[in-house]
C-alpha positions in Angstrom: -47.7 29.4 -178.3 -45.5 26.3 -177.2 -43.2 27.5 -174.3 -39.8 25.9 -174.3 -40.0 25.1 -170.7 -42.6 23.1 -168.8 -45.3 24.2 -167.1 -44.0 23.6 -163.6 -40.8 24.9 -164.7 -42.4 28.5 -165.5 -44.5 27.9 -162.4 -41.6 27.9 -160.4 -39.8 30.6 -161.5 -42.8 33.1 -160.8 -42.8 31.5 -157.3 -39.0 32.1 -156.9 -39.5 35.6 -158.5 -41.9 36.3 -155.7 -39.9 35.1 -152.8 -36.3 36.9 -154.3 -39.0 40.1 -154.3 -40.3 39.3 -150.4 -36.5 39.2 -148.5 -35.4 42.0 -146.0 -31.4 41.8 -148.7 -30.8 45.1 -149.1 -33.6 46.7 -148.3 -32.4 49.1 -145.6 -29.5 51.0 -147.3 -31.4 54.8 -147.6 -33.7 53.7 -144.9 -31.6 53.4 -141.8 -32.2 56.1 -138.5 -29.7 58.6 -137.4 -27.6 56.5 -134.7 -28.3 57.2 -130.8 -26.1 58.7 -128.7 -26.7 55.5 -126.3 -27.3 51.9 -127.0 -29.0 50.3 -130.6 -31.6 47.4 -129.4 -32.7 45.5 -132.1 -35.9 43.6 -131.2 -38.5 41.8 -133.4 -40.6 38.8 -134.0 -42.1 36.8 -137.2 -40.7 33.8 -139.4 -38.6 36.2 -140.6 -37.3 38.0 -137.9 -33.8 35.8 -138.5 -33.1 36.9 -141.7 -34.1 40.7 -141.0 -32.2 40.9 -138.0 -28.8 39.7 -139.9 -29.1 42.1 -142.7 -30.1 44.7 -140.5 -27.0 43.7 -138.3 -24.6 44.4 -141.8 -26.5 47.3 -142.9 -26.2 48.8 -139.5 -22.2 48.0 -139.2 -21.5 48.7 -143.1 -23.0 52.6 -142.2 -19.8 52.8 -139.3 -22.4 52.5 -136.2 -21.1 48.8 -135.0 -23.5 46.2 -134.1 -26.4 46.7 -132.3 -27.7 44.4 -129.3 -31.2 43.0 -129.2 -33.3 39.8 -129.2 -35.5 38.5 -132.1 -37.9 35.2 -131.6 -39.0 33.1 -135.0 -40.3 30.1 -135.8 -38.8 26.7 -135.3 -36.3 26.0 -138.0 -36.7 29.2 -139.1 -33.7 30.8 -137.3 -29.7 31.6 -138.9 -26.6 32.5 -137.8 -26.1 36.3 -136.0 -23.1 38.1 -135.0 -24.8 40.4 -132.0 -28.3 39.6 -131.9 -30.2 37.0 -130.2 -32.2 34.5 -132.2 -34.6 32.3 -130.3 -37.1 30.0 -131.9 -40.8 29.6 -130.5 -43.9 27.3 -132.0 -46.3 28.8 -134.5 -49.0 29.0 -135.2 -50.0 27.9 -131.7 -47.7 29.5 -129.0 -45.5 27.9 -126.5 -43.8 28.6 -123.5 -40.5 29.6 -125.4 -42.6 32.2 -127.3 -43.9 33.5 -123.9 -40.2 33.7 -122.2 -38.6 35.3 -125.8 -41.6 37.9 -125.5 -41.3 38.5 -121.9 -37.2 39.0 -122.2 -38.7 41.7 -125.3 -40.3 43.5 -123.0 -38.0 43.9 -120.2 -35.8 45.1 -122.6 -37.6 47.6 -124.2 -38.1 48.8 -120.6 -34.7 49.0 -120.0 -34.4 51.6 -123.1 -33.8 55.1 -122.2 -33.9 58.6 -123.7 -30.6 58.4 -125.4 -31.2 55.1 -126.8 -32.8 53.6 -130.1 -35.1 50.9 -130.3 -35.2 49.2 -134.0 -38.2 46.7 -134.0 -38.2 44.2 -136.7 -41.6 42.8 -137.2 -43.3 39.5 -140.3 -45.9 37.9 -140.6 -46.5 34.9 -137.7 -45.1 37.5 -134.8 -49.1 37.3 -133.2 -48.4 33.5 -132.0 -44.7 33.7 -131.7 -44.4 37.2 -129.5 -47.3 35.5 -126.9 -47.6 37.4 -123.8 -50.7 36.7 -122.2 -52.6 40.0 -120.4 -52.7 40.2 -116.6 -55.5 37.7 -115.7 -54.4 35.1 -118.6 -52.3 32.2 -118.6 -50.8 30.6 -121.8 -52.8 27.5 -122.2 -55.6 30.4 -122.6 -53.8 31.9 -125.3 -53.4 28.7 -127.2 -57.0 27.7 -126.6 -58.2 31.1 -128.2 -55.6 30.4 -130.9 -56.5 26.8 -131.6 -60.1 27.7 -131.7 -59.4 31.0 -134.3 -57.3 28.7 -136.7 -60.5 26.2 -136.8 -62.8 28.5 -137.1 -62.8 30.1 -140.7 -62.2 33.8 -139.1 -59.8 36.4 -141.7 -56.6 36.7 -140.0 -57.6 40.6 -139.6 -60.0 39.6 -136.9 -58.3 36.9 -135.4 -55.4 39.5 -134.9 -57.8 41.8 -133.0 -58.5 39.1 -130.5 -55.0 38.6 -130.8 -54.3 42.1 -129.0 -57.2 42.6 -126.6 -55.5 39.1 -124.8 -52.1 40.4 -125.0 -50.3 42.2 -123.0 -47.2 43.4 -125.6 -49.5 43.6 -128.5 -51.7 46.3 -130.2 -48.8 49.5 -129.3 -48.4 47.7 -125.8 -44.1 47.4 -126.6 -43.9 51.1 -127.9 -45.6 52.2 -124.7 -43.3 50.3 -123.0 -40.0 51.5 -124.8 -41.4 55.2 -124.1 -39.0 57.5 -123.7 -36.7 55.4 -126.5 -36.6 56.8 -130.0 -38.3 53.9 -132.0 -38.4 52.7 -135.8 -40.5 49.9 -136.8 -39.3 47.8 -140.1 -42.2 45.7 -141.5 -42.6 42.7 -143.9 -46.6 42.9 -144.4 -49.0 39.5 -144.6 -51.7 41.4 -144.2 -54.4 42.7 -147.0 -53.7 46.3 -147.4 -50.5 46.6 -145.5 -51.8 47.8 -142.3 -48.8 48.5 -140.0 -51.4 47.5 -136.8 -52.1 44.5 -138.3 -48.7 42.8 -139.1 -48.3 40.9 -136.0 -51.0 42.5 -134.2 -49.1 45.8 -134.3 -46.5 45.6 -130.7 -44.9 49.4 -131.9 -48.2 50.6 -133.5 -50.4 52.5 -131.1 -54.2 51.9 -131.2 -57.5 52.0 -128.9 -58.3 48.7 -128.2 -62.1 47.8 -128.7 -62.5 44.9 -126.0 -66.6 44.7 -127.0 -65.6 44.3 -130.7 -63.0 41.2 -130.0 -65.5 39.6 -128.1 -68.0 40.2 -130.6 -65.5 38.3 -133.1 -65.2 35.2 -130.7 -69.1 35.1 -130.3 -69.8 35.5 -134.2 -67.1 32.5 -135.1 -68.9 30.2 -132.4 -65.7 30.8 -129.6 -67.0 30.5 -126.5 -64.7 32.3 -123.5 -65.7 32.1 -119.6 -66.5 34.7 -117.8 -62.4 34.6 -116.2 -61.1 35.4 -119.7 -63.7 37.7 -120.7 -63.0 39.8 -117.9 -59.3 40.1 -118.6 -60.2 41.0 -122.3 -62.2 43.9 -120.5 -59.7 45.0 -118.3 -56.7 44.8 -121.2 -58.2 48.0 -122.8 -55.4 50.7 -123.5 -55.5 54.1 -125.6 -53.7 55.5 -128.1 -50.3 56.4 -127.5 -47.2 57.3 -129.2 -44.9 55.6 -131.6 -42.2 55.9 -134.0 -41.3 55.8 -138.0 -42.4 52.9 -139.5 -40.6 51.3 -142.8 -42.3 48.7 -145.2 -39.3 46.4 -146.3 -41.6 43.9 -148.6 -45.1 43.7 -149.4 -47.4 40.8 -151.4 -47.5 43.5 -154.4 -44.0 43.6 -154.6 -44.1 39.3 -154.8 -46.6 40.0 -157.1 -45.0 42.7 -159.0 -42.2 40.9 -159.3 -43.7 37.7 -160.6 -45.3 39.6 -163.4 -42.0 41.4 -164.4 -40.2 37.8 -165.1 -44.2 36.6 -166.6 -43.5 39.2 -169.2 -39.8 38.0 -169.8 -40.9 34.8 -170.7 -43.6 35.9 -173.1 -46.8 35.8 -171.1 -49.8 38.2 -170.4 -49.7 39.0 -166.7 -52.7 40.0 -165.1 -53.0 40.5 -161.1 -56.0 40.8 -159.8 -55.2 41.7 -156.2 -52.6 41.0 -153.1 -55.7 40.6 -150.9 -57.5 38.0 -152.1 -59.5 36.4 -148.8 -62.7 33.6 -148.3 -62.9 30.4 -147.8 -59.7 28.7 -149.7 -62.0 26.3 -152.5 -64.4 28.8 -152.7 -61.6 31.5 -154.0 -60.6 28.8 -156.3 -63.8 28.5 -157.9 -63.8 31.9 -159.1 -60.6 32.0 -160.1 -60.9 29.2 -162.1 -64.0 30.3 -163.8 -61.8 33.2 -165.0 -59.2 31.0 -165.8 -62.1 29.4 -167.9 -63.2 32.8 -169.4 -59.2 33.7 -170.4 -58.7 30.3 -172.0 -62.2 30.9 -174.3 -62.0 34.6 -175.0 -58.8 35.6 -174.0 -60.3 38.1 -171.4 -60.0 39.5 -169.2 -56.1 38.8 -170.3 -55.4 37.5 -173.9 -53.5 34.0 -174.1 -50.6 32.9 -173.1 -51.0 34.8 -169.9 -50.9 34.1 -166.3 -53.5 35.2 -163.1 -51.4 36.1 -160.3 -53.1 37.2 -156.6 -52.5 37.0 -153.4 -53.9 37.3 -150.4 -54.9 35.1 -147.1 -57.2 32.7 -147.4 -58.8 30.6 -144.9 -60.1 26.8 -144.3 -63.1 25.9 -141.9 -61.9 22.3 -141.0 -64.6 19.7 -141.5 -62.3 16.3 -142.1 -59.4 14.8 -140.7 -56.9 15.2 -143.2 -53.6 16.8 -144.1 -52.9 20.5 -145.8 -52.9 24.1 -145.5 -54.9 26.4 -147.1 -52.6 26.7 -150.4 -53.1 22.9 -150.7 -56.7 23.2 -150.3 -57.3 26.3 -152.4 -55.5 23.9 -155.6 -57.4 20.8 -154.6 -60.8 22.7 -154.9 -58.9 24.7 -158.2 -58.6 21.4 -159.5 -61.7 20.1 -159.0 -63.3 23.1 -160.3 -61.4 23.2 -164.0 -62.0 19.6 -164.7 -60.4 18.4 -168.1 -59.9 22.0 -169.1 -56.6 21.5 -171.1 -54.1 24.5 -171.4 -54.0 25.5 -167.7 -51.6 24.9 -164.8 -51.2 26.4 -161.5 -49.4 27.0 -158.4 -50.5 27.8 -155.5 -47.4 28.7 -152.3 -47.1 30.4 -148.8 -44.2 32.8 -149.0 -42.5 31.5 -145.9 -42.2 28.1 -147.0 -45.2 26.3 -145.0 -48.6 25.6 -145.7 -50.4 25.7 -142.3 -48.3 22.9 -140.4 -46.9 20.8 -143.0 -43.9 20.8 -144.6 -44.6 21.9 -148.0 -45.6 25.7 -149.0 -47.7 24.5 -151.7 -48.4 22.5 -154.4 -48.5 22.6 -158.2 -50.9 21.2 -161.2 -51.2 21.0 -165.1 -53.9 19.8 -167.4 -53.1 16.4 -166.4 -53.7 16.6 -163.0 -56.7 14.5 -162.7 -56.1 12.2 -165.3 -53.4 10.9 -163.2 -55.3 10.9 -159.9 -58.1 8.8 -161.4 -55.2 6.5 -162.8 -53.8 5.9 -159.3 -57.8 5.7 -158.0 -57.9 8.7 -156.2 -61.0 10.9 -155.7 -60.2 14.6 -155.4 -63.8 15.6 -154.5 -63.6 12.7 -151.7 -59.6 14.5 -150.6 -61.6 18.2 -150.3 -64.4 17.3 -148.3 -61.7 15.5 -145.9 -59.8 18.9 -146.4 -56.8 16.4 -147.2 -55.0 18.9 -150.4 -51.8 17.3 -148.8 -52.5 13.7 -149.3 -53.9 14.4 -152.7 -51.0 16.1 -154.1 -48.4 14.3 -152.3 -49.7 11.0 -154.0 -49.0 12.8 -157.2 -45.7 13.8 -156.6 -47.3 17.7 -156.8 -46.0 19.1 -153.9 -43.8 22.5 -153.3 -41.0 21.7 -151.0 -38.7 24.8 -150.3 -38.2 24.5 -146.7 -38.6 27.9 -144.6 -37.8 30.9 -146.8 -36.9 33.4 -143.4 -39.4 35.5 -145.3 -43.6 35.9 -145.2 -45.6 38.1 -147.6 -48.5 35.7 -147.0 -50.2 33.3 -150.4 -48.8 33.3 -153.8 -51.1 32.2 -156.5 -50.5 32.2 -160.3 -52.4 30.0 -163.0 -51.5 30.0 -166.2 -53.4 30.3 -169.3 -52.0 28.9 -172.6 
């Protein structure tokens, strides 16, 4: 089949698909709470905290119930304009001292919330770092150590987000407690694997046990060392289970996904998706991906040609060089490497909220041509992934995905097509 468009052009518009699939726009009409007979507070955290508290602002006034008050923290440059609630930003992935004072102001709120009152938390993916309250017995520059150290050292986000909690004094229920008596809904964007509510931004408004011994297990399996000051307030941070409110799933990676392969069939191609939990060691997820890849193009299974792989998921990167790029970048550096001069396939390979790791791309893009042109301009992909420098590589090509923050986060977006 010869598709009228390019390859990055199709690419693209299963990316934009995705993200159009993974925003908070009208996703609350039918899902909103009976109003209080006291005060709305709207609090909330994540890269796109922003965007969900504005459309939660003109839901909210569009059902007759005014505006609401509150406080939301996001990223840097990853704020926009409110009418009644507070945007701050804060640093990600590594906290700051803004992050600290936004979650400190969260809380005091939610303490201030009485019977009569209702507490709407709005919570996406990046909340652990940017809602960064360190337990009693911790100071911040603890808190970024551990996090610095987690992000280096290959760990799934689902166990860095447990030692997230045990170090954290608003996280893992810690804000429902706090907002107790206050009727409480939760609204969620997931970047998690399998949705759990707990685990989208280590869970503030989802009550849990915390499991000190396990977190330090984590930081002693991943090679973290802690001193014996820290380990004790990990100890003494232990809480049970308490109560907590409603909780509403606003977007998820399979509705990225989903969406994706609606517009893949639209344009005539085979969709298969083969999971929005895809997790490992970035190139090592790419080498089995493209060895399916390989499989579709030769037998047209386990999806006939033209057809597209789409996944998802979190991925991670032990860092062993000195170069530049997030995990998407690496994941389609090692993708690269691993399909060769396989002709007929292209991929993509984005984070949802517009930034891989710390640069300023969410991704990067290839066709059949990819190393043709790298060899051309004399450089050495193999050499690029062993210096864990995707960003260089594809930057030099002109390969890079450039969207700017999306306000939104459903985690990795992956498709490769097969033709």
């Amino acid at each position: 089949m010869t598709f009228a468009s390019s390859d990055k052009t199709i690419l693209l518009e299963l990316f934009n698909a995705a993200l159009a699939a993974s925003l908070p726009d009208g996703r609350y009409e039918g899902r909103l709470p009976e109003p209080p007979r006291g005060r709305t507070i709207v609090l909330g955290a994540g890269k796109g905290a922003a965007r969900m508290a504005k459309t939660f602002e003109d839901a909210w006034e569009k059902a007759g119930h005014g505006l609401p008050q509150g406080l939301v923290v996001t990223r840097y440059g990853h704020g926009m304009p409110t009418r009644s609630i507070e945007v701050v930003e804060a640093s990600h992935p590594v906290p700051d001292a803004a992050g600290m004072q936004a979650a400190e102001r969260i809380l005091a709120l939610a303490r201030e919330a009485g019977p009569d009152d209702l507490v709407v938390f709005l919570m996406s993916g990046g909340a652990s770092a940017l809602l960064s309250l360190p337990a009693e017995g911790l100071t911040l520059e603890d808190k970024q150590t551990l996090n610095r150290a987690l992000l280096k050292s290959g760990a799934p986000i689902g166990a860095m987000n447990r030692v997230r909690k045990s170090a954290s004094a608003i996280k893992g229920g810690r804000l429902a407690a706090a907002a107790a008596p206050a009727r409480m809904i939760t609204y969620l964007i997931s970047d998690v694997p399998g949705d759990d509510p707990g685990a989208i931004g280590s869970g503030p408004t989802i009550p849990e046990a915390s499991d000190p011994d396990a977190a330090l297990a984590i930081l002693a399996e991943y090679g973290i060392a802690v001193d014996a000051r820290v380990e004790a307030a990990i100890r003494a941070n232990a809480v049970t289970a308490g109560a907590g409110g409603p909780v509403e799933m606003l977007a998820t990676p399979k509705m990225a996904l989903d969406a994706a392969a609606a517009v893949a069939r639209k344009l005539g191609l085979n969709p298969i998706v083969l999971g929005d939990a895809l997790e490992g060691e970035a190139r090592d997820v790419a080498k089995v991906l493209a060895a399916i890849a390989h499989y579709a193009s030769a037998h047209d299974e386990p999806v006939a040609k033209p057809a597209v792989i789409l996944s998802g998921g979190e991925t991670t990167v032990t860092v062993r060089g000195k170069g530049r790029g997030g995990r998407n970048a690496e994941f389609l550096l090692s993708l690269a490497v691993a399909l060769g001069s396989h002709r007929g396939i292209a991929a993509i390979a984005c984070d949802t909220d517009g930034i891989d790791g710390s640069e300023d791309n969410a991704g990067a893009w290839l066709d059949e041509h990819i190393l043709t042109e790298a060899r051309s301009r004399g450089l050495d992909p193999a050499a690029h992934l062993a210096n864990n420098d995707g960003y260089g590589f594809f930057e030099a090509l002109d390969r890079l995905v450039v969207t700017g923050p999306t306000l939104t986060n459903v985690n990795d977006f992956r498709a490769i097509l097969v033709r």
